[in-house]
mmCIF file as gemmi writes it, N, C-alpha and C atoms, coordinates in Angstrom:
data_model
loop_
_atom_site.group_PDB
_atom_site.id
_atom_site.type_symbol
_atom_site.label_atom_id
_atom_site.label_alt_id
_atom_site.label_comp_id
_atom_site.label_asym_id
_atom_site.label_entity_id
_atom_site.label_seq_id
_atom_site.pdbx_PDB_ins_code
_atom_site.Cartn_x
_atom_site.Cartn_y
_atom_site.Cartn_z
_atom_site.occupancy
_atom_site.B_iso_or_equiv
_atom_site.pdbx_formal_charge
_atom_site.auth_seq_id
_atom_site.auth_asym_id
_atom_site.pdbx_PDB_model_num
ATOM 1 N N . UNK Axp A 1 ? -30.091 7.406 20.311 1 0 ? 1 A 1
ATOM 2 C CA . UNK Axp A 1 ? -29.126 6.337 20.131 1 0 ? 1 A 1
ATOM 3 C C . UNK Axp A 1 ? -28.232 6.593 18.908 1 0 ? 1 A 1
ATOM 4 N N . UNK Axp A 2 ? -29.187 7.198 17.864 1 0 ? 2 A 1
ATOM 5 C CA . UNK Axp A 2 ? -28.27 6.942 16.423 1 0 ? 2 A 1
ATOM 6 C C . UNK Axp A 2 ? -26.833 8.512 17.025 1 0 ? 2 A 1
ATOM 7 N N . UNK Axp A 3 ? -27.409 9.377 17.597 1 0 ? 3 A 1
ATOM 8 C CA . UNK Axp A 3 ? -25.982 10.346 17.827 1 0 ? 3 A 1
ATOM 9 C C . UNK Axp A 3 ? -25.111 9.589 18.9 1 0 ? 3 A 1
ATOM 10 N N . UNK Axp A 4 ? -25.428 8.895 19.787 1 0 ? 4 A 1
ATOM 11 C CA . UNK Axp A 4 ? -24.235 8.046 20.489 1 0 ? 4 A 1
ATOM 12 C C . UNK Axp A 4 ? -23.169 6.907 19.525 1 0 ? 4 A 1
ATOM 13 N N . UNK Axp A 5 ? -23.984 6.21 18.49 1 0 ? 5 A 1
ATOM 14 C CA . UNK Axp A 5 ? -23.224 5.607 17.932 1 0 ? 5 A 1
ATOM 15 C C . UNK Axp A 5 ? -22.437 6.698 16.92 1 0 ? 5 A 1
ATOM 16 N N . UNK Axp A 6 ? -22.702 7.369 16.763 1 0 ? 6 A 1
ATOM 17 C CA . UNK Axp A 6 ? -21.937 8.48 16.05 1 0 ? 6 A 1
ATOM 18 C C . UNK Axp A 6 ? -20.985 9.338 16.259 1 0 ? 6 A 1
ATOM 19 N N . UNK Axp A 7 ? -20.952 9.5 17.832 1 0 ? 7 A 1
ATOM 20 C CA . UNK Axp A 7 ? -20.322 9.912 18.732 1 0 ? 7 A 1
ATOM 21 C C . UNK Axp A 7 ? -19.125 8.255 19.154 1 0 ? 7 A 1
ATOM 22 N N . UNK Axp A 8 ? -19.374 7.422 19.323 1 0 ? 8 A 1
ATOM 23 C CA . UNK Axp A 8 ? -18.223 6.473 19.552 1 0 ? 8 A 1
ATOM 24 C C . UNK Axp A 8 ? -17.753 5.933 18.068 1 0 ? 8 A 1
ATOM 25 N N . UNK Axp A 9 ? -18.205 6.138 16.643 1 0 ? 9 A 1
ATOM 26 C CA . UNK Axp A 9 ? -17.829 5.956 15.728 1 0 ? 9 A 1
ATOM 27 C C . UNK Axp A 9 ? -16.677 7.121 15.647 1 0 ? 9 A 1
ATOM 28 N N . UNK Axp A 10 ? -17.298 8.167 15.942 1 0 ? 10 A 1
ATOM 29 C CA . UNK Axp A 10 ? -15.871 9.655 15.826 1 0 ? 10 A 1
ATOM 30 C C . UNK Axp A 10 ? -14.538 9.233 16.703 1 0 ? 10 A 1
ATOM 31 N N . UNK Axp A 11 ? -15.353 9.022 18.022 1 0 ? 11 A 1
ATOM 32 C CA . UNK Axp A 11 ? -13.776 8.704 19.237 1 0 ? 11 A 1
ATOM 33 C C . UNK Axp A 11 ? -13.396 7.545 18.638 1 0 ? 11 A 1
ATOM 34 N N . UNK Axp A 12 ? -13.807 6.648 18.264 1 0 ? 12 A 1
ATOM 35 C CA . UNK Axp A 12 ? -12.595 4.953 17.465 1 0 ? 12 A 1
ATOM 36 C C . UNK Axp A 12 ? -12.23 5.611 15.674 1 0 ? 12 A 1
ATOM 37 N N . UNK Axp A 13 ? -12.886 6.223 15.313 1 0 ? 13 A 1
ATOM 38 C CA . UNK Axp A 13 ? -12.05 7.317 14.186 1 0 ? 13 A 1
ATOM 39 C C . UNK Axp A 13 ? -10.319 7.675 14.446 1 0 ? 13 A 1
ATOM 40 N N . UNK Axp A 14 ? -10.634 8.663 15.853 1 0 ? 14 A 1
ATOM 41 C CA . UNK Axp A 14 ? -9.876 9.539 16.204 1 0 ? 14 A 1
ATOM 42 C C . UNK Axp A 14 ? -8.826 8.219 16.691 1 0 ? 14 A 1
ATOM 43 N N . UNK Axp A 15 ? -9.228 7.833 17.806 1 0 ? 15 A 1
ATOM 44 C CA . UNK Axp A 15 ? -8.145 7.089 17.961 1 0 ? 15 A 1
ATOM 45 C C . UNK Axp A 15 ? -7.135 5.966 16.666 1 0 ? 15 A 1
ATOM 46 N N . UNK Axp A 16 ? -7.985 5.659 15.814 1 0 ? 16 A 1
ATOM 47 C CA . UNK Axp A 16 ? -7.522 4.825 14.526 1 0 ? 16 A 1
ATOM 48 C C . UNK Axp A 16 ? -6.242 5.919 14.041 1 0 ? 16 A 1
ATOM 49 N N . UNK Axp A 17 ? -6.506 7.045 13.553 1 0 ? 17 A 1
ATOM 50 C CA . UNK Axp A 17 ? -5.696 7.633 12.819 1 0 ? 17 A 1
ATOM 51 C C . UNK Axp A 17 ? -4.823 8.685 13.909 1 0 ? 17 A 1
ATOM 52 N N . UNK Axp A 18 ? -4.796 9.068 14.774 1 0 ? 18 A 1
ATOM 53 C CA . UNK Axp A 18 ? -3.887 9.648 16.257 1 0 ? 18 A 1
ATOM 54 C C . UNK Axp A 18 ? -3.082 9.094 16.932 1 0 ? 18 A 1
ATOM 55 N N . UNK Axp A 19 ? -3.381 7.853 17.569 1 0 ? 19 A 1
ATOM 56 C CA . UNK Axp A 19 ? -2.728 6.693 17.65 1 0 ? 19 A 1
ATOM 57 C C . UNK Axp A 19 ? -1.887 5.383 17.571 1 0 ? 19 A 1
ATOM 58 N N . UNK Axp A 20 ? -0.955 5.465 17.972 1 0 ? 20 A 1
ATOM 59 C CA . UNK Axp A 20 ? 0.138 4.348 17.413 1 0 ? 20 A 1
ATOM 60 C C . UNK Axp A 20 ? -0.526 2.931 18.316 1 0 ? 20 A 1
ATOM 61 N N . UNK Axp A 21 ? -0.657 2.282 17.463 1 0 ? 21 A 1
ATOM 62 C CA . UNK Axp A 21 ? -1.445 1.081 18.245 1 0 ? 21 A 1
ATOM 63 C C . UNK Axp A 21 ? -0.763 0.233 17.834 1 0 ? 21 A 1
ATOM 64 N N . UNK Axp A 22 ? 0.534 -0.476 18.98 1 0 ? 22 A 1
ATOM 65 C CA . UNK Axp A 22 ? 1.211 -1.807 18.54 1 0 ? 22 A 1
ATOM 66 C C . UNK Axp A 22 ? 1.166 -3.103 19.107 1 0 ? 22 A 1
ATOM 67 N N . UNK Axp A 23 ? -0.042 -3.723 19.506 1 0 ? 23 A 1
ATOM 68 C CA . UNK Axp A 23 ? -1.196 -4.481 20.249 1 0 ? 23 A 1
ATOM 69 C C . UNK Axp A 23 ? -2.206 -4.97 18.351 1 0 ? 23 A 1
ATOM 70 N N . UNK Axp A 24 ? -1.748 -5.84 17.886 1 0 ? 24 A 1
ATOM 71 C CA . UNK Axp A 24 ? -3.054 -5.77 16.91 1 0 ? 24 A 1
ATOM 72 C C . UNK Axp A 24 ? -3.601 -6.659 16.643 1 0 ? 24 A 1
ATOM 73 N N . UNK Axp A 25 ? -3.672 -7.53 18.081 1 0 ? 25 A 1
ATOM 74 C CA . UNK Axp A 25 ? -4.88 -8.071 18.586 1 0 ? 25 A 1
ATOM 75 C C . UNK Axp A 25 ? -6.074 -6.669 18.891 1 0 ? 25 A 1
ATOM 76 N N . UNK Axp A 26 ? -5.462 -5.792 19.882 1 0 ? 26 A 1
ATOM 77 C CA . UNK Axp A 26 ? -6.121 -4.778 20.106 1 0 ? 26 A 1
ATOM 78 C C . UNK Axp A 26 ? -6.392 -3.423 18.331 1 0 ? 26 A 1
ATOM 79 N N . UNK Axp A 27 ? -5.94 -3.464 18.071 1 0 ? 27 A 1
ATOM 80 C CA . UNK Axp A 27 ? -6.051 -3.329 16.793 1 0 ? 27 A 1
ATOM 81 C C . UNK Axp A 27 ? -6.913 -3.273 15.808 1 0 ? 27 A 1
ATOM 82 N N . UNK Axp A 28 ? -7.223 -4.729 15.323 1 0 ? 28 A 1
ATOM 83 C CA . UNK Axp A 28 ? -8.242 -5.64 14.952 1 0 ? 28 A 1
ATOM 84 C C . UNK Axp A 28 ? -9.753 -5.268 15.171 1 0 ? 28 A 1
ATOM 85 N N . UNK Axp A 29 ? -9.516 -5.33 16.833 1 0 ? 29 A 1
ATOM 86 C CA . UNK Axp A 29 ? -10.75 -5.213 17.404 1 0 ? 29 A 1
ATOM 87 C C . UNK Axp A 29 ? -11.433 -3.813 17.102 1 0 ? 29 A 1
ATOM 88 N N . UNK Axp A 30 ? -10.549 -2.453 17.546 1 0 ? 30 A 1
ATOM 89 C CA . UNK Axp A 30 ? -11.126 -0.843 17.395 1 0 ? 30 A 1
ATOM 90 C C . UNK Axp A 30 ? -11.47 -1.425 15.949 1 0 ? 30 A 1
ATOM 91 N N . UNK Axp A 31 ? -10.793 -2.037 14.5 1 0 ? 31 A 1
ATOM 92 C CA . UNK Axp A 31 ? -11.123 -1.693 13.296 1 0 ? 31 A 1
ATOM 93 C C . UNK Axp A 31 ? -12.985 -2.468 13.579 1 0 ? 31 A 1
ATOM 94 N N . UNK Axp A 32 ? -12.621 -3.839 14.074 1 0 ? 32 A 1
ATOM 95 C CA . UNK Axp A 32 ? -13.592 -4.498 13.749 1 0 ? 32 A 1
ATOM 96 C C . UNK Axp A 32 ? -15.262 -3.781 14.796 1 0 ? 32 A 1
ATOM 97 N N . UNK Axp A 33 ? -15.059 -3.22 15.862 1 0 ? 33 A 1
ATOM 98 C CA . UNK Axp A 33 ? -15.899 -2.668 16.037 1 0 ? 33 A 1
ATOM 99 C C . UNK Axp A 33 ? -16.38 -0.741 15.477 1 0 ? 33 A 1
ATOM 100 N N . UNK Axp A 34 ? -15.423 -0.795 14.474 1 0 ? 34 A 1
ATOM 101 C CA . UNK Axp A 34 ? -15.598 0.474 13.972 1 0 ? 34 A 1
ATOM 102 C C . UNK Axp A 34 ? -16.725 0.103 12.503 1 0 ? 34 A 1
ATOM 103 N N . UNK Axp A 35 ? -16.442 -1.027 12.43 1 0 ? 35 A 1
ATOM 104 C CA . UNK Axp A 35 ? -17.286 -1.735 11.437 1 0 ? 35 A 1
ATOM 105 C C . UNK Axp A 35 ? -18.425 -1.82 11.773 1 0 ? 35 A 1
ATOM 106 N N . UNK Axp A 36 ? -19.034 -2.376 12.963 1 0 ? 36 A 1
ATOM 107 C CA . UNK Axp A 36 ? -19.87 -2.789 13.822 1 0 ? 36 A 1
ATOM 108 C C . UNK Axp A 36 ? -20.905 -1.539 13.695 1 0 ? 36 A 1
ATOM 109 N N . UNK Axp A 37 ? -20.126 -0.235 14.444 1 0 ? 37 A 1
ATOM 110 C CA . UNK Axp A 37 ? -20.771 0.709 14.645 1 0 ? 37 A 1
ATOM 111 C C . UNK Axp A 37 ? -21.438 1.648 13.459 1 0 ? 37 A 1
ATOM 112 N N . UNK Axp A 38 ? -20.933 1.186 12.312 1 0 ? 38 A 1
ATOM 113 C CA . UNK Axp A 38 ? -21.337 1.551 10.532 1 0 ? 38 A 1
ATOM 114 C C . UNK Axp A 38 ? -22.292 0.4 10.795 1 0 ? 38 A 1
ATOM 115 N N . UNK Axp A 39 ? -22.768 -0.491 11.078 1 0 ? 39 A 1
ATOM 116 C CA . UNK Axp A 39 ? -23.33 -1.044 10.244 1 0 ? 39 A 1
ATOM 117 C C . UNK Axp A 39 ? -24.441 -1.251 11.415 1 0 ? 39 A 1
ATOM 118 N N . UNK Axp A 40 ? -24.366 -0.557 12.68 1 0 ? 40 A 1
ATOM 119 C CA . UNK Axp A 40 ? -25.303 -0.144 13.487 1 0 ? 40 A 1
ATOM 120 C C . UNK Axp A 40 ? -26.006 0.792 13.265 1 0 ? 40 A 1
ATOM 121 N N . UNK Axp A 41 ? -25.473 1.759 12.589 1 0 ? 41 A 1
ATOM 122 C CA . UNK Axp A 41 ? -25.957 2.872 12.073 1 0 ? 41 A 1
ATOM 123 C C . UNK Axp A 41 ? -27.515 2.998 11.447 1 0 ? 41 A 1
ATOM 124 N N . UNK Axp A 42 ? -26.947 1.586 10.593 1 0 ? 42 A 1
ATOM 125 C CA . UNK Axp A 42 ? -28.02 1.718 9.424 1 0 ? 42 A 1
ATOM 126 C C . UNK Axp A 42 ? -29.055 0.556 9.617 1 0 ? 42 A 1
ATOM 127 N N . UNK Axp A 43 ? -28.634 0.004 10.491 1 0 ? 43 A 1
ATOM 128 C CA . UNK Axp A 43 ? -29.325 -1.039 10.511 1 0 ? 43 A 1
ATOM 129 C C . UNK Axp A 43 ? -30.988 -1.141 10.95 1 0 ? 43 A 1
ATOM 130 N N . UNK Axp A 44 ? -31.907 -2.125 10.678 1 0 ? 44 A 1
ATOM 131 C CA . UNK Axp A 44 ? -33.027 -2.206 10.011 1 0 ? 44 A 1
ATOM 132 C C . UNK Axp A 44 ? -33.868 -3.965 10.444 1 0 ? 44 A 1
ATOM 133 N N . UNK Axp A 45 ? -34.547 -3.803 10.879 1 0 ? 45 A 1
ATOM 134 C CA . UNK Axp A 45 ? -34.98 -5.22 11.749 1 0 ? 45 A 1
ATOM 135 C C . UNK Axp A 45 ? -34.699 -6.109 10.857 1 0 ? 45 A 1
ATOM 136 N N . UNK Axp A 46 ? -34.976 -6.478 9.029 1 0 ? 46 A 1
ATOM 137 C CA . UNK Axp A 46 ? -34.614 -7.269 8.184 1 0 ? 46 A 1
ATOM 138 C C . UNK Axp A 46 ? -33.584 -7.598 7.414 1 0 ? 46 A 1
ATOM 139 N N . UNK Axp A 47 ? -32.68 -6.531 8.308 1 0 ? 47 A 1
ATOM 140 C CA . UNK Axp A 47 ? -30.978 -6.297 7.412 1 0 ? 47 A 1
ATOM 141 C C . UNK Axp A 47 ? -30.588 -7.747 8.16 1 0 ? 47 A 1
ATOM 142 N N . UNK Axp A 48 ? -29.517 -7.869 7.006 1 0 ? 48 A 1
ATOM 143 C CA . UNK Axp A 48 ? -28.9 -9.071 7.278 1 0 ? 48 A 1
ATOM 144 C C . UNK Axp A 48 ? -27.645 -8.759 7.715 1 0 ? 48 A 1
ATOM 145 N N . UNK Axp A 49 ? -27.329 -7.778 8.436 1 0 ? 49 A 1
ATOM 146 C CA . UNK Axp A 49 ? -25.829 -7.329 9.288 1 0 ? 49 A 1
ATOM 147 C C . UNK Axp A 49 ? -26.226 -7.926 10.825 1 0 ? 49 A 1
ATOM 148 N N . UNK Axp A 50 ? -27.889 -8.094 11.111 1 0 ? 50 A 1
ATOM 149 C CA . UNK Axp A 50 ? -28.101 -8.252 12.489 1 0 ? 50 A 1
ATOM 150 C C . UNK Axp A 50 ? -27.424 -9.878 13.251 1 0 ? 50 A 1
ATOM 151 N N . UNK Axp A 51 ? -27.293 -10.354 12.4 1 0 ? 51 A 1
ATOM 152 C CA . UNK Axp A 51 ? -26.241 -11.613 12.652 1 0 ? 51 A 1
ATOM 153 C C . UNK Axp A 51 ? -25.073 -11.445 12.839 1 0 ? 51 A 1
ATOM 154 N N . UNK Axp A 52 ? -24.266 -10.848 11.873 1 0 ? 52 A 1
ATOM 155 C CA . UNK Axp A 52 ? -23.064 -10.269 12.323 1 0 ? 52 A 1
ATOM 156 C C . UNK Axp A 52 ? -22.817 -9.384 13.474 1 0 ? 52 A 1
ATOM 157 N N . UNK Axp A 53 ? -23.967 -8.168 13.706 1 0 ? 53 A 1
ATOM 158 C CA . UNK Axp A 53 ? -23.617 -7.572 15.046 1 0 ? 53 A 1
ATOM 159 C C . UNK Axp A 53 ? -23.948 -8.522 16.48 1 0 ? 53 A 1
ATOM 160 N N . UNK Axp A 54 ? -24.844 -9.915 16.016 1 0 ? 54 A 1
ATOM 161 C CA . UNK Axp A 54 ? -25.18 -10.551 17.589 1 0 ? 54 A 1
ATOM 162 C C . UNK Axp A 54 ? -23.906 -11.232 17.615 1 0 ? 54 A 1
ATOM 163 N N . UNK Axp A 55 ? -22.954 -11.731 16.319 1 0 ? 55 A 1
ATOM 164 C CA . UNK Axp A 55 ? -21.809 -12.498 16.739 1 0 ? 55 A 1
ATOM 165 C C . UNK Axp A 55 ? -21.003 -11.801 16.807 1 0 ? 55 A 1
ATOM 166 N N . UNK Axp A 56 ? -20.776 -10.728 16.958 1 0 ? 56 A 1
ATOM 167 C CA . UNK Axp A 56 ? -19.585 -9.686 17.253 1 0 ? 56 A 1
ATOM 168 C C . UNK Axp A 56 ? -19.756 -9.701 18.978 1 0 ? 56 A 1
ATOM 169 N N . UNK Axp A 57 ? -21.121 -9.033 19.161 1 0 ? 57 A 1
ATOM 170 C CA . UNK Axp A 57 ? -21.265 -8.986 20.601 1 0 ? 57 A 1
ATOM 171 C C . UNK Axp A 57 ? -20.899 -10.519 21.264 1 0 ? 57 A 1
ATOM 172 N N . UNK Axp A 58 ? -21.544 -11.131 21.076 1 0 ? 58 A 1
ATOM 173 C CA . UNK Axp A 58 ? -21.547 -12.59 21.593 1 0 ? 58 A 1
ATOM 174 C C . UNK Axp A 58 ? -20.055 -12.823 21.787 1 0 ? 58 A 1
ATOM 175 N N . UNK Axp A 59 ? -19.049 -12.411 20.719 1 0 ? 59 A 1
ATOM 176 C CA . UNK Axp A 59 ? -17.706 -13.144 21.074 1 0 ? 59 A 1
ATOM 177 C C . UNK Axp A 59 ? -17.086 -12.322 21.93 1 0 ? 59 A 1
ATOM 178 N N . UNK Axp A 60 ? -17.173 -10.721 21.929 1 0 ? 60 A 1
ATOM 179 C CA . UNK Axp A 60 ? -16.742 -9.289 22.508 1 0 ? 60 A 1
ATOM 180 C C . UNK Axp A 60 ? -16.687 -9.744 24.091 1 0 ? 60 A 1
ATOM 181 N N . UNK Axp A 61 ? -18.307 -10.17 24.177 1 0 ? 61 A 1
ATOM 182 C CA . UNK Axp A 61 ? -18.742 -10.309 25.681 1 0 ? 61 A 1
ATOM 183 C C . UNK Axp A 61 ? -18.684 -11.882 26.712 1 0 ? 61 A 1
ATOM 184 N N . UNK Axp A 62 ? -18.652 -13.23 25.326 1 0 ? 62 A 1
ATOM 185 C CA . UNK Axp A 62 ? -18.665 -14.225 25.966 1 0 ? 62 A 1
ATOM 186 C C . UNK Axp A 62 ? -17.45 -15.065 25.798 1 0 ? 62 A 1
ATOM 187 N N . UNK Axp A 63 ? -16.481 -14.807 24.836 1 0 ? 63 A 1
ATOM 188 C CA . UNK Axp A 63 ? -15.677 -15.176 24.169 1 0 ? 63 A 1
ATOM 189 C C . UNK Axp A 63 ? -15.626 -16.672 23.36 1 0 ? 63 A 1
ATOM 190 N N . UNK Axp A 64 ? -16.817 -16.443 22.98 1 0 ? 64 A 1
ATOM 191 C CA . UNK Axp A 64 ? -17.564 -17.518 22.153 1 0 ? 64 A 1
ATOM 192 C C . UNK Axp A 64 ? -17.554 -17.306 20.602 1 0 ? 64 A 1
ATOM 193 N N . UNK Axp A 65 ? -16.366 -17.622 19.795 1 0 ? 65 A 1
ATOM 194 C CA . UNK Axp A 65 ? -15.997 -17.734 18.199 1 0 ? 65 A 1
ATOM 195 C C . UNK Axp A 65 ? -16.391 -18.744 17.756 1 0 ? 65 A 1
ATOM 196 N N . UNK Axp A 66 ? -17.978 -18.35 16.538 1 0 ? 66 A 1
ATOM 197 C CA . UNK Axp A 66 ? -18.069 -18.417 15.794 1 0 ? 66 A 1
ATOM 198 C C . UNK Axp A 66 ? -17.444 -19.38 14.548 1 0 ? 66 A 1
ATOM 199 N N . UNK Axp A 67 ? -16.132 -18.59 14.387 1 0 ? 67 A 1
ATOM 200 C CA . UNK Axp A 67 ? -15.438 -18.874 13.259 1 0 ? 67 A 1
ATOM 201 C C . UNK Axp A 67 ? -14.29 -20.382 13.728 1 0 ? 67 A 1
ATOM 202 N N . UNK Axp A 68 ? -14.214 -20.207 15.453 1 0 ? 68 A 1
ATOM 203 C CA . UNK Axp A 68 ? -13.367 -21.596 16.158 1 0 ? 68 A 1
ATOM 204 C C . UNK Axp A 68 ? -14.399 -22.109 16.439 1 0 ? 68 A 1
ATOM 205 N N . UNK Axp A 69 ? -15.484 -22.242 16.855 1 0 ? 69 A 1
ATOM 206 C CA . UNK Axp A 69 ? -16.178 -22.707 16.643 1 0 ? 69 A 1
ATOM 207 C C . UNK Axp A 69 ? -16.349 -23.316 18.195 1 0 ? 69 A 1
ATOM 208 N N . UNK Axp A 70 ? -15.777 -22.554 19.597 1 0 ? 70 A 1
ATOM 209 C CA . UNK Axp A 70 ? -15.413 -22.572 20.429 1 0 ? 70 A 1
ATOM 210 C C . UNK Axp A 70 ? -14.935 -21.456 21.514 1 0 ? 70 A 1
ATOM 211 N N . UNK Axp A 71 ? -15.194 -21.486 22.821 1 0 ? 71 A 1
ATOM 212 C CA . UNK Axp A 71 ? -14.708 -20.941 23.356 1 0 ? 71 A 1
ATOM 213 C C . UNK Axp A 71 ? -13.097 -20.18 22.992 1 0 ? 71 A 1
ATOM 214 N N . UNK Axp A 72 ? -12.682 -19.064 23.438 1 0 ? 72 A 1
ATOM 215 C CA . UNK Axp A 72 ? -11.627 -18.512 22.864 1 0 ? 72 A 1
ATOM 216 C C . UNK Axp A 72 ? -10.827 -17.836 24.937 1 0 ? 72 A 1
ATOM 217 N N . UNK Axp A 73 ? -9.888 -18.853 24.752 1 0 ? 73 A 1
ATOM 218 C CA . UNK Axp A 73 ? -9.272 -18.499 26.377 1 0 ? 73 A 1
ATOM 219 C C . UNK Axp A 73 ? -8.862 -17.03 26.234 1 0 ? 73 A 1
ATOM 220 N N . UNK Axp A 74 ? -9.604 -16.72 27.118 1 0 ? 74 A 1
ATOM 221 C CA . UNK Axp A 74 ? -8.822 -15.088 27.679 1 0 ? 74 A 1
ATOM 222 C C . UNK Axp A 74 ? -9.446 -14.181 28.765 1 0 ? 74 A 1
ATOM 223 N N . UNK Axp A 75 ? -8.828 -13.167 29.342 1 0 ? 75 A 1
ATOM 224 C CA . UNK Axp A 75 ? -9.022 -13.066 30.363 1 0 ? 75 A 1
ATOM 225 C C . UNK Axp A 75 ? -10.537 -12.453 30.633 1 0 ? 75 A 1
ATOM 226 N N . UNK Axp A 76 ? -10.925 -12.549 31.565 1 0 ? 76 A 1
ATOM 227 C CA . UNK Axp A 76 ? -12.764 -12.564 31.893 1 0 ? 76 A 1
ATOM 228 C C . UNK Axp A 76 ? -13.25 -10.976 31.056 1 0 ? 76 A 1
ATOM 229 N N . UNK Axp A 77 ? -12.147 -9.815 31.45 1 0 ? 77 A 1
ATOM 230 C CA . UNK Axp A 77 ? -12.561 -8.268 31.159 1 0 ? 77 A 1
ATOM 231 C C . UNK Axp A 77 ? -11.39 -7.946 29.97 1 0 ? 77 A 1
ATOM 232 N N . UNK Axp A 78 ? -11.978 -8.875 28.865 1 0 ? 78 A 1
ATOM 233 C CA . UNK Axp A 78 ? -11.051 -8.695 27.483 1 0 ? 78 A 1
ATOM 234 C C . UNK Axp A 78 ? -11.19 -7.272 26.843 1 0 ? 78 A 1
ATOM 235 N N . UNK Axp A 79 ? -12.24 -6.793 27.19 1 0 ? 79 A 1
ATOM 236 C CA . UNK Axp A 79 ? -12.765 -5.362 26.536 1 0 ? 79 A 1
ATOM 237 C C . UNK Axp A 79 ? -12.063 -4.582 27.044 1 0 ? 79 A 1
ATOM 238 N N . UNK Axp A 80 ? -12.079 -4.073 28.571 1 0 ? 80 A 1
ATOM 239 C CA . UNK Axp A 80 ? -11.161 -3.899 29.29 1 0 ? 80 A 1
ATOM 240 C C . UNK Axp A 80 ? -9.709 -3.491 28.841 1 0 ? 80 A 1
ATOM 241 N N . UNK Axp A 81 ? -9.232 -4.708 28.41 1 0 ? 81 A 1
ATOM 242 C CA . UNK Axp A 81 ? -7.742 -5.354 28.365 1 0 ? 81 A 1
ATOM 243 C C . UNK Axp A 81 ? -6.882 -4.793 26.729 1 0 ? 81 A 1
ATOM 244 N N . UNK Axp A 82 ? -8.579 -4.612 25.71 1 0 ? 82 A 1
ATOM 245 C CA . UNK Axp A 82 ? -8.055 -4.208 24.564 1 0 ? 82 A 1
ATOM 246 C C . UNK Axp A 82 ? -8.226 -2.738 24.408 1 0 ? 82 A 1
ATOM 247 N N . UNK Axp A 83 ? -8.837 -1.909 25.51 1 0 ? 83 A 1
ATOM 248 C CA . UNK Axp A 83 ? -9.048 -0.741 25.866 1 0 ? 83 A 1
ATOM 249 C C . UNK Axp A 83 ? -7.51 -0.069 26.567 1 0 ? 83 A 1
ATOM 250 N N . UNK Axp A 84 ? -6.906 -1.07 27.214 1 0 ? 84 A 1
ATOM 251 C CA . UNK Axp A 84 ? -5.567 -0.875 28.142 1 0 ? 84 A 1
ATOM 252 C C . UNK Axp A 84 ? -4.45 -0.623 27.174 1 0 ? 84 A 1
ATOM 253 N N . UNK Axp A 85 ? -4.53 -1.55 26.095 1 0 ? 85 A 1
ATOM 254 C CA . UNK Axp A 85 ? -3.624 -2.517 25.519 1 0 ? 85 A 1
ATOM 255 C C . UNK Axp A 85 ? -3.058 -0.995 24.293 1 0 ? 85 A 1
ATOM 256 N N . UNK Axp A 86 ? -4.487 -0.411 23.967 1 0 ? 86 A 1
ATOM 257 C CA . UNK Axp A 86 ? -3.863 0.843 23.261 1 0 ? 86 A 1
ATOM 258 C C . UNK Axp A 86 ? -3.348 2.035 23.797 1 0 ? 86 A 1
């Protein structure tokens, strides 16, 4: 597992700095799951990042924010869409 996340930490690298990305909604997201995947890395059953990576996933996959404190309208295959979008 730890060389797969290492391996999609390199490809959202590559694309960050190769890439003209003018979407930054889509944007946002490569940075914010480039974060994700650092802090997957290291992570540790008592680290306190494991909250942050279940609400990353949780909003990624259900579109359930945390921070709105609410559902977030958008289309069903947003991952998808921010995958297109670059």
């Amino acid at each position: 597992m730890i060389r797969n996340l290492d391996h999609l930490r390199d490809e959202i690298t590559f694309v960050l700095n190769n890439v003209d990305i003018y979407d930054e909604q889509a944007f946002e997201f490569l940075k914010e799951l480039s974060v994700i995947v650092v802090e997957m890395r290291a992570l540790k059953a008592d680290d306190k990042s494991v909250p942050k990576l279940c609400r990353f996933l949780w909003w990624m996959f259900t579109g359930w924010s945390f921070v709105v404190g609410g559902k977030i309208e958008r289309k069903p295959d947003f991952v998808k869409d921010m995958f297109e979008a670059i």
